[in-house]
N, C-alpha and C positions, 0 to 999 in steps of 0.2 A: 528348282534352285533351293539350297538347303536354307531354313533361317539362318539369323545372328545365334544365335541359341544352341543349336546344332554345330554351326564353326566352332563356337565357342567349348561346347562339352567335347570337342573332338580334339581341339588345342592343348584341352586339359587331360584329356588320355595320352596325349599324344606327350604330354610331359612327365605323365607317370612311368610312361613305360621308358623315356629315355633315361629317368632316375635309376630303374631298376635297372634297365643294363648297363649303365656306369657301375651298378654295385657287384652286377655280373663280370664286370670287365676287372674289377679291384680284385675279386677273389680268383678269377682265372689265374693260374698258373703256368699255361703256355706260352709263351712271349708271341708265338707266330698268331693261335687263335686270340689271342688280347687284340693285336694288330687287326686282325679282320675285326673283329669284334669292334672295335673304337673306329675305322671307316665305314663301317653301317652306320654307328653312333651320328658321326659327325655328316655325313648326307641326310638320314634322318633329319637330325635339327635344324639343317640350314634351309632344309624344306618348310619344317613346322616354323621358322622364324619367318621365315616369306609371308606364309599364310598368316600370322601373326600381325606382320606387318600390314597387310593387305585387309584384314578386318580391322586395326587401327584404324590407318589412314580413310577407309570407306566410313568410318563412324565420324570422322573427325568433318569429312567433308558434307555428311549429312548434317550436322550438325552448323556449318557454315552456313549449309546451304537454308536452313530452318531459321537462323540469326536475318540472315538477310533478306527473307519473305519477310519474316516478323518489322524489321526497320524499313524494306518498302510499304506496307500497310500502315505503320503510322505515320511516315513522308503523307502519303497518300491523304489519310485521317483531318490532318494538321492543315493540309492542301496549302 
């Protein structure tokens, strides 16, 4: 299984390259390969937003989950 680390630097390629082919998509001059070009685009990112989201929310729940050991241990502490 990849790290956090590794999603993470792959999110961020993964946003370079969409950059660059919007700017490939602005200077195309074919209306039909624009067309193609901007449905690769848009699958592309709704992918990388998934995964996006997906490494969010797993941070966020780690993070619940670490709040909530921490406040049973001092329940616990205080008895």
């Amino acid at each position: 299984m990849p790290s956090a680390g590794d999603i993470l630097d792959q999110l961020r390629r993964d946003h370079g390259k969409a950059l660059a082919e919007l700017d490939a998509i602005d200077a195309e001059g074919d209306a039909r390969r624009c067309l193609a070009r901007l449905a690769r685009v848009r699958r592309a990112w709704m992918i990388h937003a998934l995964a996006e989201e997906t490494v969010v929310y797993r941070a966020l729940e780690l993070d619940a989950a670490t709040l909530g050991a921490l406040v049973e241990r001092a329940r616990l502490a205080n008895g």
